[in-house]
C-alpha positions as CSV (number, residue, x, y, z in Angstrom):
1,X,60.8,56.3,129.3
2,X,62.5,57.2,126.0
3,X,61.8,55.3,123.0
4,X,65.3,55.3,122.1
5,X,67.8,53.7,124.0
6,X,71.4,53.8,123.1
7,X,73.7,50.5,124.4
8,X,77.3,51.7,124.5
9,X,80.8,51.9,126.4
10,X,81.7,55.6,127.8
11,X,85.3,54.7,126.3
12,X,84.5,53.7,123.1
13,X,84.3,56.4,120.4
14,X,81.9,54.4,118.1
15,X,79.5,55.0,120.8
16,X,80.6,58.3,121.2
17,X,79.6,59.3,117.4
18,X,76.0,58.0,118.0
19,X,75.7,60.0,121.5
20,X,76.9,62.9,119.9
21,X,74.6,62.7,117.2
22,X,71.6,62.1,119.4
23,X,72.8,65.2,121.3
24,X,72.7,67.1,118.4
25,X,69.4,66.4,117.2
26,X,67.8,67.1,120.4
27,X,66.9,63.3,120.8
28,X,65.9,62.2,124.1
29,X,67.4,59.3,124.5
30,X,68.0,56.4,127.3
31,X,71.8,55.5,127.9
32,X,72.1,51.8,129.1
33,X,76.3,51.5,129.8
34,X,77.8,47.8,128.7
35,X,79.7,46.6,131.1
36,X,82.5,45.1,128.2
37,X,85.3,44.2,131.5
38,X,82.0,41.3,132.6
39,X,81.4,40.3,129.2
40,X,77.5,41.3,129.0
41,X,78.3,42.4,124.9
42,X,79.0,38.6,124.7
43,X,75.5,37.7,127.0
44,X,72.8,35.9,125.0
45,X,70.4,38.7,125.2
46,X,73.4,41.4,123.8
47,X,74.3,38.8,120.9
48,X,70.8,38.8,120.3
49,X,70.5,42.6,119.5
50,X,74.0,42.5,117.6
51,X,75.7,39.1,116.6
52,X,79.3,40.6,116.4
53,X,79.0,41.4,120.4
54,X,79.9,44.6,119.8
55,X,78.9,48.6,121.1
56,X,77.3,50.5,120.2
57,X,73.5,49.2,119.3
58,X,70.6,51.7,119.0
59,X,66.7,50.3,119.8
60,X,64.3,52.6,118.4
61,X,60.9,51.3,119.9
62,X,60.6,47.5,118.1
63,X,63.9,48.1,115.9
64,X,67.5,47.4,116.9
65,X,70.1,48.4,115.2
66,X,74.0,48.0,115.5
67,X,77.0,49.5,113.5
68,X,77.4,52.6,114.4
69,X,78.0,54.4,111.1
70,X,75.0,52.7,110.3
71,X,73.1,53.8,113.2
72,X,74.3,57.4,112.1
73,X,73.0,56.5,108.7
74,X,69.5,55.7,110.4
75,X,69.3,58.8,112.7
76,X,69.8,61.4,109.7
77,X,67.2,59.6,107.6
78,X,64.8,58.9,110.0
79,X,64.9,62.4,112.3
80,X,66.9,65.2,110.2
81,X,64.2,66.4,108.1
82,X,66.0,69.1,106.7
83,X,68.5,66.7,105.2
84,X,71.6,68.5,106.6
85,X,73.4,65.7,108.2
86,X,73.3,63.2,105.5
87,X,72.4,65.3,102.0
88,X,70.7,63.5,98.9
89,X,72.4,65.2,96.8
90,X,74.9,62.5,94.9
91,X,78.1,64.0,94.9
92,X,77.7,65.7,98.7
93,X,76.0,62.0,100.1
94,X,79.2,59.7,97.9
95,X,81.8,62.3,100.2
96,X,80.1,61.3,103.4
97,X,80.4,57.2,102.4
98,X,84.0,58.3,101.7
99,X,84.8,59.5,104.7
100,X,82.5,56.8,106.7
101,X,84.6,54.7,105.2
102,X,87.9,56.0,106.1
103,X,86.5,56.4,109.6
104,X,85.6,52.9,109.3
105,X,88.9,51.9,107.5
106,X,92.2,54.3,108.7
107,X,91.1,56.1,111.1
108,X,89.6,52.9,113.0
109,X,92.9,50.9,112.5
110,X,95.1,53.6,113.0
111,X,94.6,56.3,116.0
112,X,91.5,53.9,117.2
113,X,93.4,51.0,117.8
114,X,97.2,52.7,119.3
115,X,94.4,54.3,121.8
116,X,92.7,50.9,122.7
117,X,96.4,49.6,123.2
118,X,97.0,52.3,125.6
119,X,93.5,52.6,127.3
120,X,92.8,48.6,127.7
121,X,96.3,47.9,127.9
122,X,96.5,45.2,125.3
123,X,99.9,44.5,125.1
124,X,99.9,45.0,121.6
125,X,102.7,46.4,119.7
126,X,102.4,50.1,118.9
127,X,104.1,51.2,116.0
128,X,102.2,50.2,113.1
129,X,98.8,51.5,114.2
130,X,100.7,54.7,115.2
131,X,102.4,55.1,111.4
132,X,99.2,54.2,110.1
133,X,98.0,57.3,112.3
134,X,100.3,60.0,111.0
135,X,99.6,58.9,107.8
136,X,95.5,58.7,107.8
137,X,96.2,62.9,110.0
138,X,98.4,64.4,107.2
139,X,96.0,63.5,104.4
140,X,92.9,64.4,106.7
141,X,95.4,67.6,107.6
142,X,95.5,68.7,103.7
143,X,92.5,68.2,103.0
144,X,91.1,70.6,105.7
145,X,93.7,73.0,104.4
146,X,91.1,74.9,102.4
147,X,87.7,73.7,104.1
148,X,85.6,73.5,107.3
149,X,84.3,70.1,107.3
150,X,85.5,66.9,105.6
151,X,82.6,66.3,102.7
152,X,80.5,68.9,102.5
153,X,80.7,72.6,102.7
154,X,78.7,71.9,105.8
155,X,78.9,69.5,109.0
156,X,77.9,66.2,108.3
157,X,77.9,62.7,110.1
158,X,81.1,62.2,108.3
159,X,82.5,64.5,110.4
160,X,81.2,63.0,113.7
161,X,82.1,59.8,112.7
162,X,86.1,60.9,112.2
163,X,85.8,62.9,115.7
164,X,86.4,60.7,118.5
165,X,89.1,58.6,118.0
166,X,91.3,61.3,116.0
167,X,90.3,64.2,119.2
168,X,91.5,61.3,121.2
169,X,94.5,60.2,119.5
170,X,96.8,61.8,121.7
171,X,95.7,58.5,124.0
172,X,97.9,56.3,121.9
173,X,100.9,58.4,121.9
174,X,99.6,60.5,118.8
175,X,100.9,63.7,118.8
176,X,98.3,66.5,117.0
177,X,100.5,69.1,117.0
178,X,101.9,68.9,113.1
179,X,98.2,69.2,112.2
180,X,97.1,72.6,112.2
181,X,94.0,72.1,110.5
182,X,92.5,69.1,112.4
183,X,93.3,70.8,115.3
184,X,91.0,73.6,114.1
185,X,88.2,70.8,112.6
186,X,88.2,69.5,116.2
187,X,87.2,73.1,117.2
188,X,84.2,73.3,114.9
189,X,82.7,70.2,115.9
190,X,83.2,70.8,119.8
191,X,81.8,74.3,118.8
192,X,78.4,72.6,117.5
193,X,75.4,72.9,119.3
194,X,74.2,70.0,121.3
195,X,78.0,68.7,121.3
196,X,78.8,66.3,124.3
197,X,82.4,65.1,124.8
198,X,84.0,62.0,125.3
199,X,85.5,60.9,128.5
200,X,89.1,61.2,128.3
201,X,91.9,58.5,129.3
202,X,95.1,59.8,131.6
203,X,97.2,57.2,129.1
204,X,99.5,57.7,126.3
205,X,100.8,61.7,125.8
206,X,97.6,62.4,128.3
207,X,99.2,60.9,131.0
């Protein structure tokens, strides 16, 4: 049995960074799915691992661990030795917290959450979380203009943590097609070795 177990939803791209990143770094890992539609991430025994009753949470023999950009944190500090993933250097390792943050910030509130309206059928109103997305894409567009990967002249978690939820944006009715050069950083990740996708949602312009 693997030491690591990872506790996550197959439609939730939060969980899908930390897979991805387990993939990559040859981890073997145990996949326990969280049945969210029965409520087991609000069970006493989930709430105990992760207070917010939220996916995904990592256990690593006696630790647990949730937060996913956390547990990304974790992973390249505890099994990338070669510091690639999450460099020391200061400059290179403030750019990944930037762009952890936006993934935890625009990205999260923008594509993330016009997706979730589409793939759990909320009921929610659209419109702003899909402005906020075209906004959040033609910055992260211009940046890429000139560059491979988001902070470093390398891949980083930063970029795993953007991935999901802007490769799936088209699942809340947000176009990529003005964005040449995210559709090209999508590319390169998928390209890495060890990449695993996410499974996709017939909703929103993927219908």
């Amino acid at each position: 049995m693997a030491a690591i177990k990872l506790h996550r939803h197959a439609l939730s791209g939060h969980s899908h960074r930390v897979e991805l990143f387990l993939s990559i770094l040859n981890l073997d890992a145990e996949i326990v799915d969280v049945d969210l539609a029965s409520g087991a991430h609000k069970s006493a025994e989930f709430l105990a691992k992760n207070s917010l009753g939220q996916v995904p949470v990592l256990d690593d023999g006696a630790l647990s661990l949730a937060d996913s950009n956390a547990i990304l944190v974790y992973l390249a500090s505890q099994y990338d030795q070669n510091g690639r993933w999450l460099p020391k250097a200061p400059t290179d390792a403030a750019e990944v917290q930037r762009f952890l943050s936006i993934a935890a910030g625009k990205v999260a509130s923008g594509p993330a959450v016009a997706r979730i309206i589409n793939v759990f059928n909320t009921g929610m109103d659209p419109k702003g979380p899909i402005a906020v997305a075209h906004t959040i894409l033609a910055q992260l567009n211009e940046h890429l203009a000139a560059r491979d990967w988001l902070a470093t002249n390398d891949p980083t978690i930063a970029d795993l943590a953007n991935y999901a939820y802007i490769a799936h944006a088209p699942e809340g009715d947000v176009s990529l097609e003005a964005y040449p050069h995210i559709k090209s950083w999508l590319k390169r990740i998928e390209n890495l070795p060890g990449f695993v996708p996410m499974q996709a949602s017939a909703v929103g312009l993927n219908a």
